[in-house]
Phi, psi and omega in degrees: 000121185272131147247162166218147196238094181269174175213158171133333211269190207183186171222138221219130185282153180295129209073005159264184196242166185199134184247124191273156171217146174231091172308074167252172184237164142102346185217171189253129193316280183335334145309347190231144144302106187267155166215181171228136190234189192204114174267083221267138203289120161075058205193170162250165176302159172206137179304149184231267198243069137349113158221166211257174165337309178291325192097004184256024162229165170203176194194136183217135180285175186297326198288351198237027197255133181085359175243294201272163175228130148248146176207164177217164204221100183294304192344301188247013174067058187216130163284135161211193207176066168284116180254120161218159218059042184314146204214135159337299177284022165253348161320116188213193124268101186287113178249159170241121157219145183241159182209128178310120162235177191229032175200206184249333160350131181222100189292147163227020185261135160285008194259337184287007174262146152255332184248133189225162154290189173233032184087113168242149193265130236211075203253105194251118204219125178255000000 
């Protein structure tokens, strides 16, 4: 059964840090392209962060870029999403999702995922 599973999220003073972790099962990590999205009460979902299969592209939207890092460790099957300098507007619910890819490609569409997580809560308070 495949899953992915986060972890990580909290609640944070505005300019701290929160390390997101994404777990999976069930599939072979090294095969898939992971991304991290993000939902805000009363918002559409929105891409945060991408990296290919290797882990050796990444992609980040303008609003994180230069704050968040994603990275990912075929090793322990893991995903991660160190967010720093946290901001008031990064409140969200944090989804992990991945999609068997056959390249170096770093999906930033959510329709380009098959597989998602079921969220984490990501609370930023100044």
């Amino acid at each position: 059964q495949v899953q992915l599973a986060e972890s990580g999220g909290g609640l944070v003073q505005a300019g701290g840090s929160l390390r997101l972790s994404c777990a999976a099962s069930g599939l072979t990590f090294s095969s898939y392209a992971m991304g991290w999205f993000r939902q805000a009460p009363g918002k559409e979902r929105e891409f945060v962060a991408g990296i290919s299969r290797s882990g050796r592209s990444t992609n980040y939207a303008d609003s994180v870029k230069g704050r968040f890092t994603i990275s990912k460790d075929n090793a322990k099957e893991t995903m991660y999403l160190q967010m720093n300098s946290l901001k008031p507007e990064d409140t969200a619910i944090y989804y992990c999702a991945g999609g068997l890819s056959w390249d170096a490609t770093v999906w930033v569409r959510g329709n380009q995922y098959k597989r998602w997580g079921q969220g984490t809560q990501v609370t930023v308070f100044s």
